[in-house]
C-alpha positions in Angstrom: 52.4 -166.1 2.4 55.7 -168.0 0.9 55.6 -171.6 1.3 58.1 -173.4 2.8 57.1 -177.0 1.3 56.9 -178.0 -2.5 54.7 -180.0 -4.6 54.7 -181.3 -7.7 53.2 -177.8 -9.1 56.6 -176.7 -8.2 58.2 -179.2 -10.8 55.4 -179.1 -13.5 55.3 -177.6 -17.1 52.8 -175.2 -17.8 51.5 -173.2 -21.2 54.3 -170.7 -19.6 56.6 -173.1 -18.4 56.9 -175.0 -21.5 59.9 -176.8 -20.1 60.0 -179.9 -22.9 59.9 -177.2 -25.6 63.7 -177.0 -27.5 64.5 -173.9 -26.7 64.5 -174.2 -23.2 66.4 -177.7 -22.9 69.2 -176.1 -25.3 69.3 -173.4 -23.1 69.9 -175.7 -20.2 71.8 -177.7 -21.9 74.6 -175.1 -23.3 74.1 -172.8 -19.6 74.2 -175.6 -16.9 76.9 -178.5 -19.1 78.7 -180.4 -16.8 77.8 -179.0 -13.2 75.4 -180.8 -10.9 75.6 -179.1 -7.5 71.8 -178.0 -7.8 73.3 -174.2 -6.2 75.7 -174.3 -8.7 73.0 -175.1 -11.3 71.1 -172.5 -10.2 73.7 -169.8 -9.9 74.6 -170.4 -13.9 71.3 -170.4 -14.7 70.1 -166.7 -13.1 73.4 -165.3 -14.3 72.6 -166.5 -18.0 68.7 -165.4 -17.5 69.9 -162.2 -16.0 72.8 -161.2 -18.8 71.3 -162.9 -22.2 67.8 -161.5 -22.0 68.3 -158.0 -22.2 65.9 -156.2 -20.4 63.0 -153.8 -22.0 60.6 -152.1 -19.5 59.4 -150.2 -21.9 57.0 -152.6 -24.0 54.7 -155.0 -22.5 53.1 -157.8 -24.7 49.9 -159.0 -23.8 50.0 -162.0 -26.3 50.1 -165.0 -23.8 52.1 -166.7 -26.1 55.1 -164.1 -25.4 55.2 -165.3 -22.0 56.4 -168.5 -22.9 59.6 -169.3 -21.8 60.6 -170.5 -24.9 59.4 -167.2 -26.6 61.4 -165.0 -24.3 64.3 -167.1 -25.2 63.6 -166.7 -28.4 63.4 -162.7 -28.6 66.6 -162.8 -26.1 64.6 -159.3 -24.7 61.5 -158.5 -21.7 60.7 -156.7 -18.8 61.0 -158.4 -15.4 58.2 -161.0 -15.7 59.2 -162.9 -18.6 62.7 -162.8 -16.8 61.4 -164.9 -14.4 59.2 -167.3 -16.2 62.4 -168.4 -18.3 64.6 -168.8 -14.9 61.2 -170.8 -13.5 61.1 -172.7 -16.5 64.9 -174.1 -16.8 64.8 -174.2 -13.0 62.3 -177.1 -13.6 63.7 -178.5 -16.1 67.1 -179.0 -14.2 64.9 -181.0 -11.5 65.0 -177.3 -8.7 61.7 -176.3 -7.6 60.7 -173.0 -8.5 57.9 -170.7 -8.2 56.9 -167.2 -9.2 57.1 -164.3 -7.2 55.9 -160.5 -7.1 56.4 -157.6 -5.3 55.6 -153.9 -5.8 58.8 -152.0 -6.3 59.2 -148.7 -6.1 62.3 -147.2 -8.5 64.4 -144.3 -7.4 66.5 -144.2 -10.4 63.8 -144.6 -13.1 64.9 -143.2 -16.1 63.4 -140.3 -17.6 61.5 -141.7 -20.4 60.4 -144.4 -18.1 59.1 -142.3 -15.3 57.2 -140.2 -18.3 55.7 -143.4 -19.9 54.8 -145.3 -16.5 53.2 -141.7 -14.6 54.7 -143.7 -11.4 58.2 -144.3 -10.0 56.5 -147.9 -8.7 56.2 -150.7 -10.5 53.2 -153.3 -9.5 54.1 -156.5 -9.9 57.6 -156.7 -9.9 58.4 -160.5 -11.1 61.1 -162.3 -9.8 61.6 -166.5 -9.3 61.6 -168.7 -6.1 64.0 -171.9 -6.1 63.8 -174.7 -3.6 67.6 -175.1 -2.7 69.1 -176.8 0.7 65.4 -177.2 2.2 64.5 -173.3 1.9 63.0 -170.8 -0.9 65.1 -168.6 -1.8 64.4 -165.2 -4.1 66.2 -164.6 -7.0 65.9 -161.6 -9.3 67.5 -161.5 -13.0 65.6 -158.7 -14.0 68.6 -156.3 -15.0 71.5 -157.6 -17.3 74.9 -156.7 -16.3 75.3 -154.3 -19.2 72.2 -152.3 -18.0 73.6 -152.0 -13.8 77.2 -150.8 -15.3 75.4 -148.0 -17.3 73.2 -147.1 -14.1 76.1 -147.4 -11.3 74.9 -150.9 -9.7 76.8 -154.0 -9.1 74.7 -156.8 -11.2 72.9 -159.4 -8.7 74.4 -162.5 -7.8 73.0 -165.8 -7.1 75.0 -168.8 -5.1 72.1 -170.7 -4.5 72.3 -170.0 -1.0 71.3 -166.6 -0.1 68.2 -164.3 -2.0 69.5 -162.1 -4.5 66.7 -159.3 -4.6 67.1 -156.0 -6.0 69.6 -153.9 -4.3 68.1 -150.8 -2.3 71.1 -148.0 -2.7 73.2 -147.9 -5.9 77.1 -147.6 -5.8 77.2 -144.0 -4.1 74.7 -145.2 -1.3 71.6 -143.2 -3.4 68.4 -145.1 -3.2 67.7 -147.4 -5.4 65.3 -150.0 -5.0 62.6 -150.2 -2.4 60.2 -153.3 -1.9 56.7 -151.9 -1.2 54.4 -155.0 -0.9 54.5 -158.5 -1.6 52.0 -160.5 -3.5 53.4 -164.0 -2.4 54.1 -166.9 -4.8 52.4 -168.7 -7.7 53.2 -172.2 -9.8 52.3 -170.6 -12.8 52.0 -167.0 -14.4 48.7 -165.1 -13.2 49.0 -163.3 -16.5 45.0 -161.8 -16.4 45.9 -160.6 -13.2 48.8 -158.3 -13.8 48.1 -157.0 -17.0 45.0 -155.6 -16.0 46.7 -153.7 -12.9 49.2 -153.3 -15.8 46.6 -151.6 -17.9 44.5 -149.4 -15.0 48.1 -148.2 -13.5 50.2 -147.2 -16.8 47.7 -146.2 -19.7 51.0 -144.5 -21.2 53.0 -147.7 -21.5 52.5 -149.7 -24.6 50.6 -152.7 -24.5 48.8 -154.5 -27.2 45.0 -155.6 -27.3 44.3 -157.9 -24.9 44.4 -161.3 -25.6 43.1 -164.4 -23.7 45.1 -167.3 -22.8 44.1 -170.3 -25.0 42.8 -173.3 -23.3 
């Protein structure tokens, strides 16, 4: 079930959310400058999460460390969740609640060499972020970058802070897209274990590396 209060969980840094860590205030810094309107904030945020991370479905790290939002930064590519994790992270650190959230998603224009790799046309798991904005939670998605939605024939998501921006469910010649499945509510931090091991039972083609536990 999604909240609709916050707590200081919903503010914190985390081994994920390493929000004091350079690369993520630089980030902030250079994406948010001189706006303080928290929608505004947040809209400048996703669209710089969605566009400068490029996404890459097609590898999935199980190093704990790559989950970091300052690692994701860093490598400037990821799948869905590390998306999110980096627009949790500079959420945070701009003062806007956010949380985690997942959904199973079921993708009706996989590509070809996905659809081969994953055995599946859904994807478990699906990681998007939840901010706190004008008293409610709203869902925000910044999994594909604009460059990716041009190539396919879908208009990139947009986020003003007032109104969820979740993947869309028919592309630009009404065929169907993207259809949320089930949702696996929201979490202050990455359940990592969790969702590489449905990761690993659900797509034994996709590559992932030996499984690594998350220190401390």
């Amino acid at each position: 079930m999604t909240r609709t209060d916050t707590t200081a969980g919903d503010l914190r840094s985390t081994f994920f959310m390493d929000l004091a860590a350079p690369a993520v205030q630089a980030f902030a810094d250079r994406v948010v400058g001189a706006a303080t309107a928290p929608e505004e904030v947040a809209g400048l945020i996703f669209r710089a999460v969605r566009d400068e991370i490029r996404y890459d479905p097609h590898h999935l790290p199980t190093d704990p460390a790559a989950y970091r939002a300052s690692a994701v930064l860093a490598a400037g590519t990821g799948y869905c969740v590390p998306k999110a994790v980096v627009l949790v992270a500079v959420a945070r650190h701009c003062g806007i609640p956010a949380r985690l959230g997942f959904s199973d998603v079921r993708n009706h224009l996989q590509s070809e060499r996905l659809a081969a790799a994953m055995g599946s046309d859904l994807f478990l798991y699906h990681g998007y972020a939840v901010l706190h904005l004008n008293g409610q939670w709203l869902k925000a998605s910044p999994a594909f970058n604009r460059e990716l939605c041009e190539r396919v024939g879908v208009t990139p998501l947009e986020f003003d802070g007032s109104h969820d921006a979740l993947l869309h469910p028919f592309d630009a010649t009404g065929s169907r897209y993207m259809e949320y499945v089930r949702d696996h509510g929201t979490f202050d931090d990455l359940p990592l274990r969790r969702i590489l091991d449905t990761y690993a039972r659900a797509y034994p083609g996709l590559s992932m590396g030996p499984g690594v536990e998350r220190p401390g």
